[in-house]
C-alpha positions, -999 to 999 in steps of 0.1 A, spaced: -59 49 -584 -25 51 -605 7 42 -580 30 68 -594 7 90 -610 -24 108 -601 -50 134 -610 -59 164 -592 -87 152 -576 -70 123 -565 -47 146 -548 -74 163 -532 -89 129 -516 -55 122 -507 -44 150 -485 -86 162 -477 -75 191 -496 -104 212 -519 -95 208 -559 -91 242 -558 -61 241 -534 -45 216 -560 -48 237 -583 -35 264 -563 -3 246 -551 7 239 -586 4 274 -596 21 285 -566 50 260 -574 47 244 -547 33 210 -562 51 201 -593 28 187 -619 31 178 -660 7 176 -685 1 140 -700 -21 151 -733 -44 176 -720 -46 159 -685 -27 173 -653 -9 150 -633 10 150 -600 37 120 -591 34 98 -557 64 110 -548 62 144 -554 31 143 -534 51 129 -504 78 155 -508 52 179 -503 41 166 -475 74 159 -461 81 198 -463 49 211 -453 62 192 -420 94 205 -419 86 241 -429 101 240 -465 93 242 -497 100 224 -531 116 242 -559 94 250 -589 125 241 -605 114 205 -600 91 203 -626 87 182 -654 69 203 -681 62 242 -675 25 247 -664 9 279 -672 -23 295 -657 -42 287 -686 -36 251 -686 -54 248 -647 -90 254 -644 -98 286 -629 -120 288 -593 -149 310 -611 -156 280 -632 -153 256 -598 -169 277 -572 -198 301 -569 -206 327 -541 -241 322 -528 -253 320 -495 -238 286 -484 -205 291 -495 -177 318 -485 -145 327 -508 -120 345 -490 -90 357 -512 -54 362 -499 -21 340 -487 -15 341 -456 -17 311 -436 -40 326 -411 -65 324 -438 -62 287 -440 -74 283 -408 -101 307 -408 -112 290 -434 -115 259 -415 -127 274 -383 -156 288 -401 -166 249 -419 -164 236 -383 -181 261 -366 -211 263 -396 -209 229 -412 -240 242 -437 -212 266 -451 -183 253 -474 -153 277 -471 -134 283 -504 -98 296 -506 -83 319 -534 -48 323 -533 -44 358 -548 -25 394 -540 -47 419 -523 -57 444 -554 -70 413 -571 -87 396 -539 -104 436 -536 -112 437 -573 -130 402 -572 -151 415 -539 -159 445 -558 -168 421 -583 -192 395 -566 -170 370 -574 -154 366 -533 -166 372 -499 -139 382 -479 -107 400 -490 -74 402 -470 -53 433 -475 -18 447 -469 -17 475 -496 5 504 -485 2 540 -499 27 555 -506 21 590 -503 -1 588 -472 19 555 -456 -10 542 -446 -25 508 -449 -51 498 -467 -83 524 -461 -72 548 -496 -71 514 -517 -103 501 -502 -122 528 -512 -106 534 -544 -113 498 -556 -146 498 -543 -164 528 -550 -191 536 -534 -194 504 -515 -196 504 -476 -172 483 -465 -158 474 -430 -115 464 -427 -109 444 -396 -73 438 -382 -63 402 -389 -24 407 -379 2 427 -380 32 413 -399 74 425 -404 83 429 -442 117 426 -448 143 418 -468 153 382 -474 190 377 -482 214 351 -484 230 337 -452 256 363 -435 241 389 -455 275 390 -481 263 418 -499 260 439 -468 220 445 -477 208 471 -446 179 489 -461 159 506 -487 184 527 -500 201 495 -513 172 491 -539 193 519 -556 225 498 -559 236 484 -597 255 452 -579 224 434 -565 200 411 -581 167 413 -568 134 386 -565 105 406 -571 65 393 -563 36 397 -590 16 422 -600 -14 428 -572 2 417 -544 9 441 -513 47 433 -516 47 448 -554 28 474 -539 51 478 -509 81 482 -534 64 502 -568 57 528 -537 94 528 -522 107 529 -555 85 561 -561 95 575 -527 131 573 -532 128 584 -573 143 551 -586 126 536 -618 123 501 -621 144 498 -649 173 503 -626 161 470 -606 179 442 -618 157 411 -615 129 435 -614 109 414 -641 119 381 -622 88 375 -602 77 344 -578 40 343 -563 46 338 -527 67 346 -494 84 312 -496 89 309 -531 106 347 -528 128 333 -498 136 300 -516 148 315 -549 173 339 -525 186 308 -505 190 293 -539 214 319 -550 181 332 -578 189 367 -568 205 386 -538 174 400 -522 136 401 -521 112 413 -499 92 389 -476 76 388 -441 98 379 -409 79 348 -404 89 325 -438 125 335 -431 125 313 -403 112 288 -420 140 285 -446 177 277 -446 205 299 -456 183 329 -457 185 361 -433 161 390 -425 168 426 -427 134 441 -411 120 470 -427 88 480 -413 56 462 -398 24 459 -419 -15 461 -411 -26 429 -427 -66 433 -428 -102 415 -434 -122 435 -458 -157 428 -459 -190 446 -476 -203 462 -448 -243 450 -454 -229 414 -457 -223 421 -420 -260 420 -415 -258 382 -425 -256 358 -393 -229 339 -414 -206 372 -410 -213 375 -376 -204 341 -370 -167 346 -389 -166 379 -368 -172 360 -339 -144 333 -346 -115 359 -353 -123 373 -324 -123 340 -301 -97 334 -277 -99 300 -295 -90 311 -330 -65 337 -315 -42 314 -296 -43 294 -322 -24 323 -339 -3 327 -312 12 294 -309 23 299 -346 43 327 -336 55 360 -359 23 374 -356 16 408 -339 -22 402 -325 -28 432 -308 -56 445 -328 -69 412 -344 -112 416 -344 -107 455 -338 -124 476 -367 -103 496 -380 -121 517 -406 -155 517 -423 -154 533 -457 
């Protein structure tokens, strides 16, 4: 093994991380990596930075990288990973889902538990698809303001499927210690002096804002920064501390976890399981039902803290 530099599977050895999550750090931003010929590599010390922050509840900048990495250059999960019946793919963010994920290889040690680190219309999309197991939602409507149930059934057509509260979450706005732009609400979205940090395409935050933007009649065009987008809570929260933009929307949880950043709350979020309803049938399923329902799993939860766990097991719809 190189000293300085290594591969991403060395990585993955390293930290007893999947491949897969590599991968995914690096497209996050969150790993910085460079391209030596047509080989990714990650430095040592990057590597401990990483782990130094995941300690401390910060993030590196994606600002720290040597060479710009696109999607294309990382190999993509459909060509790592296949869903048969001893492996699970559950698609989403949200830390929560880390630790499902690792619940459910402890508690069925036949069953390998993949992670895809995607927004919610493209984690329902690939369950539509056959191509994940489980998809995590926080998709509001705009016209109904509900959560969820419309988009469900609109990405999966005639397809049964049961959505099961994980967590309520607060989105917010993330902005720059002291708030000195005086950022309150929604209605700022419409002002021409702020800068804002926007998510990508398929995420619930997009989703969140394309709506409120529809609500209050504002086109995007008017956003400035609307085009600038980062792929997660942190990086969102990380480009405001940084002075990237004035404001970006964000759950209440990641602001705490950065400096120099403040939270305007806006209004909480159903954060759901989505799951084919006949795969329910499987003893696998019943098994992950059984561990988000757990006192185990949830106080695990609650000693994170920022999540509302009221309803976490609790069906809320079948479609």
């Amino acid at each position: 093994m190189n000293s300085t530099s290594l591969t991403p599977l060395e990585v993955a050895e390293l930290l007893k991380i999947t491949k897969n999550t590599v991968y995914e750090l690096i497209k996050r931003g969150e790993l910085p990596a460079y391209k030596v010929g047509r080989k990714l590599r990650i430095d040592k010390e990057d590597i401990d930075s990483y782990i130094k922050s995941q300690k401390s509840s910060t993030i590196s900048s994606p600002d720290t990288q040597q060479q710009e990495i696109t999607l294309n250059d990382i190999p993509s999960e459909k060509n790592e990973t296949k869903l048969d019946d001893k492996s699970i793919i559950i698609c989403g963010q949200d830390m929560i889902l880390d630790i499902l994920s690792r619940n459910i290889e402890s508690s069925l040690p036949s069953i390998k538990s993949y992670r895809s680190y995607m927004g919610s219309y493209n984690g329902l999309y690939n369950l539509y698809n056959n191509k994940s197991s489980i998809a995590s939602s926080h998709l509001w409507d705009w016209e109904t303001s509900e959560y969820n149930i419309d988009f469900v059934k609109k990405l999966l057509p005639g397809i049964p499927c049961t959505i099961i509260n994980l967590t309520y979450r607060t989105q917010g706005f993330y902005v720059q210690k002291g708030n000195p732009k005086n950022i309150n609400g929604w209605e700022d979205l419409k002002r021409d002096d702020l800068s804002y940090v926007n998510r990508e395409i398929g995420c619930g935050v997009r989703v969140l804002l394309d709506g409120k933007l529809r609500e209050l009649n504002i086109s995007s065009n008017e956003i400035n920064g609307y085009n600038y987008e980062e792929n997660s809570h942190l990086a969102v929260a990380s480009a405001v501390a940084r002075g990237k933009g004035d404001f970006g929307i964000g759950i209440e949880k990641v602001a705490k976890q950065i400096d120099n950043i403040d939270f305007i709350p806006l209004q909480k979020e159903r954060y759901d399981l989505v799951i084919k309803t006949n795969d329910l049938e499987n003893p696998i399923y019943k098994q992950i039902l059984n561990i988000i329902n757990s006192d185990t799993f949830k106080d695990e939860l609650e000693g994170l803290g920022g999540y509302d766990l009221k309803d976490t097991g609790k069906i809320i719809a079948e479609t």
